[in-house]
N, C-alpha and C positions, 0 to 999 in steps of 0.2 A: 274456699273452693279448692278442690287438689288435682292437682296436674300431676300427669305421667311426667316420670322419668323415660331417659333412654334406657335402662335398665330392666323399665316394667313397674318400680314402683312409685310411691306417691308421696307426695308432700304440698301440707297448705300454704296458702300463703303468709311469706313474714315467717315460717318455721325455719328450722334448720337447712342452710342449703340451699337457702332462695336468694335474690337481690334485690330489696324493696327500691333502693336509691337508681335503679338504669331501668329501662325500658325492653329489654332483650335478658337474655342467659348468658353466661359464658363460665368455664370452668369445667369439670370434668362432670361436675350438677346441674349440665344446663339441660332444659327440659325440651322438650319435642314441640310442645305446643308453644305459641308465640304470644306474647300479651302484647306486643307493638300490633298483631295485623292478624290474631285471632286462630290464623294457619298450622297446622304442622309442618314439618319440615321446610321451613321457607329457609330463606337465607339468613334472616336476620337471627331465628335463633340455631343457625348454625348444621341443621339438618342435611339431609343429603339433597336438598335442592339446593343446599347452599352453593355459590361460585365461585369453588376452592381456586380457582387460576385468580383470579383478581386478587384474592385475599394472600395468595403467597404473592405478589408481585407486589401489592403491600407491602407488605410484611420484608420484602427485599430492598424495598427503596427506604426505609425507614430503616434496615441496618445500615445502608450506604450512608445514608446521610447523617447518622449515629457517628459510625465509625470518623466521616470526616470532618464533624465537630470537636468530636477527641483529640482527631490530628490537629486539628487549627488550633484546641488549645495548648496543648502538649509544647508544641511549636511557639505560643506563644507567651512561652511563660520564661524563655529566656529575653536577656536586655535589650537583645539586638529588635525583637519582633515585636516588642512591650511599645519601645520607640517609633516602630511604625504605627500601633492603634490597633493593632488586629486580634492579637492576643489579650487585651485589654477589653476589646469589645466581646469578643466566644468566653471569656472568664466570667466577665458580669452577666452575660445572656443565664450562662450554667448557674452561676450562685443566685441570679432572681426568679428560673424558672425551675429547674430542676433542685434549690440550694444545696448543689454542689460545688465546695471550694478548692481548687486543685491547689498542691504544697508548690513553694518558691523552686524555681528551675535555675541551673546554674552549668550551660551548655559549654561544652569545649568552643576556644578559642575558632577552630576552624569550622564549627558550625554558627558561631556566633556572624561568620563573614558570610553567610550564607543568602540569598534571595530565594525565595523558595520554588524551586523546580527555575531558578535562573540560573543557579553557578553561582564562583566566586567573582565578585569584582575591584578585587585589591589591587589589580594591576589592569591600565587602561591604555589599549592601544594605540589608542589616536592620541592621547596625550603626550606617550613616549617619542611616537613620528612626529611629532610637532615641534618638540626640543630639539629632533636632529636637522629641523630644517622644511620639511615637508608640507605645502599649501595646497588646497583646492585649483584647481587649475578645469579637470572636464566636468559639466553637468553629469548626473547619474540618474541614470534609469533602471528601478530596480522592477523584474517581471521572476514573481515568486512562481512557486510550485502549486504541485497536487496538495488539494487540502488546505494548505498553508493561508489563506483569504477568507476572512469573513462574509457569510454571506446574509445577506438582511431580507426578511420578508414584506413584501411591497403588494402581495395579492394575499388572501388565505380563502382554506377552506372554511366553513363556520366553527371547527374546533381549535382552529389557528388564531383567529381574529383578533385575539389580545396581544399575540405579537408580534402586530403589525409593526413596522419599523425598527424591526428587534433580530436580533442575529439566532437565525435556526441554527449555522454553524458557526462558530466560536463567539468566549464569554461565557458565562455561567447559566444562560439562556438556553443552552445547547441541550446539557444534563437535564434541566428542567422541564426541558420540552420533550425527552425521550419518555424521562421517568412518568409525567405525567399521563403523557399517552403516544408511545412508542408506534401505534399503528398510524396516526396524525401525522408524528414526525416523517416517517416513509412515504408517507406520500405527498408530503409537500417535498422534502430531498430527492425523488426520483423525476424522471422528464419522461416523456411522453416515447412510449414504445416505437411507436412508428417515425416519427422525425426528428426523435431527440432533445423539442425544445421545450418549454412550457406544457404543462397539464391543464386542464383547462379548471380555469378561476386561481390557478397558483401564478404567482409569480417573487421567484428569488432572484435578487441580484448583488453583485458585488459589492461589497463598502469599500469605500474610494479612498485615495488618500494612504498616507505613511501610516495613521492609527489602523489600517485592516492588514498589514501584514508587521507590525511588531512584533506585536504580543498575539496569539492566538485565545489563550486564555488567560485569566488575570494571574501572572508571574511565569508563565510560561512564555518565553521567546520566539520568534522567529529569526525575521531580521533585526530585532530590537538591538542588538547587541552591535550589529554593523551600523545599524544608525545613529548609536550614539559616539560608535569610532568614526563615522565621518563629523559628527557634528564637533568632537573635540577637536579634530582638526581645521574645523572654521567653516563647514555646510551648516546649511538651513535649508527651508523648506522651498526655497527660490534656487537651490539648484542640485537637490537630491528631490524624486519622486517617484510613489509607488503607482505602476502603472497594472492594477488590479483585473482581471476577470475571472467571470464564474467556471471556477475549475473542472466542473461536472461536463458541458458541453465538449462537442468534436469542434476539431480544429477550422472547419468551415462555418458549424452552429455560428463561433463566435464571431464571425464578422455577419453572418447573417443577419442576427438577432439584435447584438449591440452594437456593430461596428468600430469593433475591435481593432483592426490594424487602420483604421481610418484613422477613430483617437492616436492609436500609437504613432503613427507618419506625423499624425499633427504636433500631439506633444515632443517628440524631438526636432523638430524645426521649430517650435516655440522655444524652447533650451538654448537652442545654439544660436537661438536672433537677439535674446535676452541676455547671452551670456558669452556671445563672438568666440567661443569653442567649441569643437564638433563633440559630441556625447558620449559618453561612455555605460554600455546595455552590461547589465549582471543579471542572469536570470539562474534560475536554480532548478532541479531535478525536471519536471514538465517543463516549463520554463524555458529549457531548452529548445524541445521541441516547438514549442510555440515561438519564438523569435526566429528558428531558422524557416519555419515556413511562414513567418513575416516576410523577410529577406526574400522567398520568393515572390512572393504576392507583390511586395512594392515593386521588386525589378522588373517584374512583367508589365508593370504599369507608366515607372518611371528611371529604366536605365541608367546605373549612377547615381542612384540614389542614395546607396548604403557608403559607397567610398566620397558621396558630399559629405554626409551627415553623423558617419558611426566611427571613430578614432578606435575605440577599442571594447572587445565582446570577451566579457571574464563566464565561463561557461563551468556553473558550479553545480556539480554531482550531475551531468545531465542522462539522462533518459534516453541514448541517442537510440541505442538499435534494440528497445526496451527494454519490460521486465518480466520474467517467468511469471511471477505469480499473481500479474493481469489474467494469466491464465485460467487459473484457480478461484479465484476472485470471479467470473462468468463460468466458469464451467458449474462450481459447487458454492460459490458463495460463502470460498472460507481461503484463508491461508495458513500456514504454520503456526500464526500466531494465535489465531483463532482455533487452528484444530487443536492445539495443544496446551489449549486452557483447561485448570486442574475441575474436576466434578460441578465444586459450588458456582464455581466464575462461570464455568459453559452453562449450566442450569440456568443461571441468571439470564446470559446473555441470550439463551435461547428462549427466555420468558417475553424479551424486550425486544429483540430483531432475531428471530427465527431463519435461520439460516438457507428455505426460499424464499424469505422477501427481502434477504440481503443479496440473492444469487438475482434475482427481480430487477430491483434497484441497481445493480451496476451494470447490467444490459443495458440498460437505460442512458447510460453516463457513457458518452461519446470518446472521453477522456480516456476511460480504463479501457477501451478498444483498442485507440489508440497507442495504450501501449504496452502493445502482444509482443513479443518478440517479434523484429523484423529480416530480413537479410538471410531466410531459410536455412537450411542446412548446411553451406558452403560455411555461415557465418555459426550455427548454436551446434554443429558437428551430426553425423549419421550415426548408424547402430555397433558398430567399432571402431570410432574416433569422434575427437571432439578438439579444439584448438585451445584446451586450457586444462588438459587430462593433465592430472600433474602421475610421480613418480609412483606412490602407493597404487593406485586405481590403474594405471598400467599394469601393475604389478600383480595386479587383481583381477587383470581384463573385466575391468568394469569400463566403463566413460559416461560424459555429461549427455552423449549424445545420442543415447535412449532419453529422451525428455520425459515420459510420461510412459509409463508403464501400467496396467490396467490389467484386473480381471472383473470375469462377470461372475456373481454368483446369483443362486436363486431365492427367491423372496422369503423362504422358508429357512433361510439360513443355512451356515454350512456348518456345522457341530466340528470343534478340531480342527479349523482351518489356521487359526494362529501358530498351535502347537505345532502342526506339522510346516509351517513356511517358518519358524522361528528354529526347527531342526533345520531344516533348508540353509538358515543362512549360518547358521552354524559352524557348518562345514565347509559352505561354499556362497557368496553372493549371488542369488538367485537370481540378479537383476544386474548380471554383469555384461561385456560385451561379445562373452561367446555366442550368443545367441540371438543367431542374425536370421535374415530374411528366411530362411529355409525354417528354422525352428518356430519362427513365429506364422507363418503360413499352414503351421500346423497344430496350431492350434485352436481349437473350436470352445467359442461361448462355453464356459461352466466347464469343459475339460474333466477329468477324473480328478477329485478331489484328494483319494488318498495317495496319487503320485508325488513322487518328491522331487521330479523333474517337473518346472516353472511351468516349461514350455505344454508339458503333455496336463499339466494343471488348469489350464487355461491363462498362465500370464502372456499377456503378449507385448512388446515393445514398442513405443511409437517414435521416429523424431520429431523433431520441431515444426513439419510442412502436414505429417500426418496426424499429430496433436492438434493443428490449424481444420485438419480437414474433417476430426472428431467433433470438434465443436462446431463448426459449419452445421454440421447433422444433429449436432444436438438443438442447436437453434431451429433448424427445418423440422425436426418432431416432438421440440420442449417446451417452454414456456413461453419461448421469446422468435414468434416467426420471419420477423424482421432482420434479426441477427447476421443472418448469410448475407443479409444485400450492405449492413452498415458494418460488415469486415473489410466488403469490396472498396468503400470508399473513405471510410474513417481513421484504417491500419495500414500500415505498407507490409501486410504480412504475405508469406507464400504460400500456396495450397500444394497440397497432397503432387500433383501434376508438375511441381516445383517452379511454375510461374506464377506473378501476381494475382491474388484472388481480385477478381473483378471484372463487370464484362467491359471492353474495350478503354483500359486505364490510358487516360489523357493529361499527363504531368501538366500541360496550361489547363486546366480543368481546375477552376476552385474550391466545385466540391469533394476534391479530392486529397488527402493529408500525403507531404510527397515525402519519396522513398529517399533516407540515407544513403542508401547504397546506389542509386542513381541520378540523380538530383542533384545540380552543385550548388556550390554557396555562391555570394555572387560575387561578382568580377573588381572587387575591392582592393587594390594592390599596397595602398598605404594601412589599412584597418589591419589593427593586431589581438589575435585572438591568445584568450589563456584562459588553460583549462585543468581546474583546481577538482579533487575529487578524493575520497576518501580509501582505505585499503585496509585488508586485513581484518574484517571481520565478515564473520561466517554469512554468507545469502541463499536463499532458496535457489540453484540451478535445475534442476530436476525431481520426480515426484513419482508418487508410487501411488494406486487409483484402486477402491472398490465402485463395481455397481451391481448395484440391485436390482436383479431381472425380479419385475414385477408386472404380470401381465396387465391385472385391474388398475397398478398405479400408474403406468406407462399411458394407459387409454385414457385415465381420469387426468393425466397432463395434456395430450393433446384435446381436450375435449372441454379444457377449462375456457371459460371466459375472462375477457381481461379482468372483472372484478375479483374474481375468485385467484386468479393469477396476482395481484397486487396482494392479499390476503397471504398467496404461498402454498402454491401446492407442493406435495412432497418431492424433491429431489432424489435420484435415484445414486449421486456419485459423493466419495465422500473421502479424503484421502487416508489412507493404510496407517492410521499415527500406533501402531502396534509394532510395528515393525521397523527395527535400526538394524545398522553393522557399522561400527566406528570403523572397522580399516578401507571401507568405501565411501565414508564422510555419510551415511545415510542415516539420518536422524529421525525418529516419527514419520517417516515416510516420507521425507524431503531430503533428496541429496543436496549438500548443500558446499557452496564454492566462495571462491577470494570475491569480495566488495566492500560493501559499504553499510552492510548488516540488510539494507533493500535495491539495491540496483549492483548487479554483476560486475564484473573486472571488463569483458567485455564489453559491454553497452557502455560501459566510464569511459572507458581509453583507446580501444580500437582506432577508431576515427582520432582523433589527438594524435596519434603517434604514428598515423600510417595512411587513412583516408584520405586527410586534410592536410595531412604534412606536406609542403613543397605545389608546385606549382604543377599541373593535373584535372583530369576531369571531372573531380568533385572539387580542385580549388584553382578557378580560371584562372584571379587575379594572384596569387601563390603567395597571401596574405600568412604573415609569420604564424605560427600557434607553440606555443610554448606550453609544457606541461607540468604539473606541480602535485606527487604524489604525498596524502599525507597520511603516515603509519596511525590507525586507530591503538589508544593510549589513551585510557580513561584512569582517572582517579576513583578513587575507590568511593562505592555510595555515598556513605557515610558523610564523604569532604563536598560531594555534587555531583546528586541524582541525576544529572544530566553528562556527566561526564569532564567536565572542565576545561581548561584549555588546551588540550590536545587527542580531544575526542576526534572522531571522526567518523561516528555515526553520520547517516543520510541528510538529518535533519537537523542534528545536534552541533558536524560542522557548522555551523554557520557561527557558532558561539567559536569557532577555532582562532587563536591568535594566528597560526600561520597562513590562513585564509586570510584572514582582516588584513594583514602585512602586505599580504600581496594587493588586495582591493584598494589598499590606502596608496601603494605606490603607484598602481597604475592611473587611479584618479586623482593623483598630483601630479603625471605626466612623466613617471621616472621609470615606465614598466618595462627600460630595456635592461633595468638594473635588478630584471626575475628573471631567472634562470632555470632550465630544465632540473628537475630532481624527481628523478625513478630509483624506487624501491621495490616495484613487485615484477615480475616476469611480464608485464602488459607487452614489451618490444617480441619477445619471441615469440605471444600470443596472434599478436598483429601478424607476424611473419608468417603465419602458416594458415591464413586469411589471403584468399587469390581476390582481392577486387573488381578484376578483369574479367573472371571468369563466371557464365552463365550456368554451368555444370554442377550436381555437389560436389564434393571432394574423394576422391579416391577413397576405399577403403584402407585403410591403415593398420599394419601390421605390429602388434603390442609387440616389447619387449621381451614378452614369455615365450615369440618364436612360435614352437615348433607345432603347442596344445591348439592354440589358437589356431594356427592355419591349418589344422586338423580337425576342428570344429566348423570352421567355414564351409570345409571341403567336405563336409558327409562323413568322414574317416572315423572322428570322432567324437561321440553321443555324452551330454550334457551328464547322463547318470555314469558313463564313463570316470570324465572330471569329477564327480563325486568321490566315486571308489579312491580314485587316486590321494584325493587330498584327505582322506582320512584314515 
């Protein structure tokens, strides 16, 4: 019999060209007509019915998984990893299934010390404090961060049901369960729109216990590395404990739902009954946040409770006055990291979580609300000042305190819009602080495209209360109508109007996440706080915003239904990654400032060094806090991907010797022997932060004098400042 070609011609069966041995075609021979199911063009032999999205998503996870067989054995073919079994086992897998034999490996010494994605551990903290004398003395209660906790499936949908009692997040169960079916995985990770907690027939919850927050994924760290410095020093599981929940929930969800601070009250008066000394709380980036509006919950309840029970709160990388690119994260469902993943890596990532059912999904998460920036503009600066402008960007009349800078273009695209904002910045930073209130009042949607003045372009600037008051609106016309009501109660953010977004905010109110900037800690005159945090590497501070006026797409978001909305409809905002200017730190469209590579200089140290300090109306009891800044100093890949022992990445400290140093001393009861050490500008940041004060900050007059207060004042025109500086 002879079957067409795609080409138009023919050939019999078993001739040249055919595949007698498979049931289907494949090859550039393969025919139209199908001998599995008789059809043309089906899928099976590869036609234009076929489901080319499935088969490249394929065809993706099968290089992933490719490539990290490679790696596992690569890795395993030195002595060090032969010894653990792992390279021994992906060697024989490859030589029985593939018979491929990879040649003997013979790795540098310092890779041979390696754990993979752990670091080195040729040197052991706890064991060194232990020679000098150093014993366990307070129980530890360690309360991890975002992300940082495993979470176990205990409900499924029916495409979930195999991993029942199995970790949707972290463990190798994770990747598994994206790759396999990515649309599953989102909606067992996401909560329910409207209240935040369960979706209905899902339910995740936290894995309990020190095994949910060691290790994340198998050789991947969290705490592991602190837990094994306190156990060298003579802890066990009787008096270190990981006091875990579901990271995704608002800070009210969690007692809701699990009874969250009820455990927590119980477990440290179990600690100190068991072990006749008062506790010692480490909590890490969220973590923060979540202990100190513990501290209020129990005090409303049981006055004195925190100066019976809590000796000392080591407050690591916290979260305090949040993070920019919670921002981003709900507004567009991306950050830096994500926008500026290279063609292959976005293509993938966009085949697997589509960047609206990522912007979907962290609506949803109570958490990432949570932590919007807080403390308004007084605290993240206005549209010519910001309280951590450093010396260049004065110099530039730029500042941090345009948080969000946007335009709109129309759905048709703008032909030449890069070329000419890339002349723009050229010359001059288009996204500087000349251009205040008056310039941006003037500028209308879409703007004239071929001007090379921002303002008459359509860029307009926002600060951090008007960013607040964009997303509000974007929540009331976008995917997420709930949004404006669970800012009111989930954030201590400020609106547009520069008070608290929410109607009638009531700090004794549970459902409500309470403000750092108003809210004290509690009345604890013996508890000593220390607060360890990382510095000096680059963080997202401010951002640079397209949207796309799209009439039909605009109408087809508000008109979606929540199914089609879990699915992902198209997002209209996406940030500017085309556009940099190194002498304004603006990188892919993210100005970026001193941290921790994810939580600000601000939000680390403010309160530390100036909130909290001394005795006052955020610290009644005028409980000590001591600060401990540590310079990010990574070793080179090469020695540990993670960074080593004097990283100080977000998540990476935690593996820090000079962290552990301090955690070891104060949980041997020796933490008067840590001492303040600042290395970055945080004291004269704090300074120029009015606590006091309900007002924003004055406008601030740059360095540059004369241009600037001539830009303010109408005198002088933005295309002016151009002329000049070229």
């Amino acid at each position: 019999m002879l079957r067409r070609r795609r080409d138009g011609s023919s050939a019999a069966d078993g001739g040249e060209g055919t595949d007698n041995g498979s049931d289907n075609h494949n090859s550039e021979d393969q025919f139209v007509t199908c001998k599995k199911c008789g059809h043309e063009n089906c899928r099976h032999a590869g036609g234009e019915g076929s489901d080319k999205k499935q088969k490249r998503k394929k065809c993706c996870a099968m290089r992933i998984w490719g490539w990290l067989i490679v790696f596992f054995a690569l890795v395993g073919a030195s002595d060090y990893f032969k010894r653990a079994g792992l390279g021994d086992q992906v060697q024989s897998l490859l030589k029985t299934k593939l018979n491929v034999t990879l040649p003997e490996m013979e790795l540098p010494e310092s890779l041979q010390q390696l754990t993979l994605f752990g670091g080195n551990k040729t040197d052991r903290v706890g064991v060194q404090l232990r020679k000098k004398g150093l014993r366990p003395k307070h129980p530890v209660v360690i309360v991890p961060g975002f992300v940082t906790t495993g979470l176990e499936l205990w409900a499924a949908k029916p495409c979930a049901e195999r991993f029942f009692r199995q970790r949707m997040w972290g463990t190798m169960n994770m990747p598994q369960a994206i790759l396999s079916n990515a649309r599953c995985w989102v909606a067992h990770m996401g909560l329910n729109q409207t209240t935040g907690l369960d979706p209905d027939g899902v339910a995740l919850r936290a894995s309990e216990g020190l095994a949910a927050v060691d290790f994340l994924m198998p050789g991947y760290f969290v705490w592991g590395r602190i837990i094994e410095a306190l156990a060298d020093l003579g802890y066990d599981q009787n008096t270190v404990v990981g006091e875990t929940y579901d990271w995704r929930l608002s800070i009210a969800n969690m007692e809701r739902r699990d009874g969250y601070f009820t455990r927590f009250k119980a477990r440290c008066e179990l600690l100190m009954k068991l072990n006749k000394e008062k506790v010692m709380i480490a909590s890490h980036s969220w973590g923060e946040t979540v202990v100190r509006n513990f501290f209020f919950w129990v005090e409303r309840r049981e006055p004195g409770w925190t100066e019976k029970h809590v000796a000392n709160y080591v407050n690591i990388a916290g979260t305090v006055l949040g993070v920019p690119k919670a921002l981003t994260a709900l507004l567009s469902g991306e950050m830096r990291d994500t926008a500026e993943l290279g063609a292959m890596t976005k293509h993938a990532a966009e085949n697997y979580l589509p960047q609206p059912s990522r912007a979907h999904m962290f609506r949803s998460w109570g958490s990432v609300i949570g932590m919007l920036p807080g403390g308004g503009n007084k605290v993240w600066g206005n549209l010519t000042w910001a309280p951590d402008d450093n010396k260049p960007m004065k110099t530039a009349m730029s500042t941090y305190g345009a948080f969000l800078t946007k335009r709109d273009i129309n759905g048709s695209g703008n032909p030449g819009l890069w070329e000419r904002m890339n002349r723009a910045k050229d010359r001059l930073s288009p996204f500087s602080a000349t251009h205040d209130r008056s310039h941006n009042d003037q500028a209308v949607s879409g703007g004239d495209p071929n001007s090379e003045d921002p303002a008459a372009a359509g860029w307009k600037q926002l600060t951090v209360n008007e960013a607040m008051g964009l997303l509000l609106e974007e929540g009331a016309f976008g995917t997420s109508p709930d949004l404006a009501r669970h800012l009111g109660i989930w954030a201590s953010v400020t609106g547009p109007d520069g008070k608290r977004h929410g109607d009638g905010y009531d700090k004794d109110a549970d459902v409500y996440m309470h403000n750092p900037m108003q809210d004290p800690m509690p009345n604890a005159p013996s508890m000593k706080m220390y607060c360890v945090y990382g510095v000096d590497k680059p963080v997202e501070r401010s951002y640079l915003y397209l949207k796309q006026q799209d009439e039909e797409k605009v109408k087809e978001t508000q008109e979606a239904d929540e199914a089609t909305r879990e699915e992902g409809v198209p997002l209209q905002w996406a940030i500017a990654t085309e556009i940099s200017n190194s002498t304004t730190f603006l990188d892919s469209g993210v100005r970026k400032g001193n941290g921790d590579g994810t939580v600000p200089l601000i939000s680390l140290g403010v309160h530390c060094r100036k909130g909290w300090r001394g005795k006052g109306k955020l610290n009644p009891g005028g409980f000590s806090v001591t600060t401990r800044e540590l310079k990010h100093d990574p070793v080179p890949i090469y020695q540990d991907p993670r960074g080593g022992p004097r990283t100080s990445d977000h998540v990476d400290v935690l593996g820090n010797h000079g962290l552990m140093e301090v955690l070891l001393y104060v949980a041997a009861g020796r933490g008067d022997e840590i001492k303040d050490d600042i290395v970055s500008n945080i004291d004269e940041i704090a300074d120029a932060i009015d606590f006091n004060s309900e007002e924003d900050p004055p406008k601030h007059d740059s360095s540059t004098g004369g241009v600037a207060d001539a830009i303010r004042r109408n005198v002088l025109g933005v295309n002016d400042v151009l002329n000049l500086v070229t």
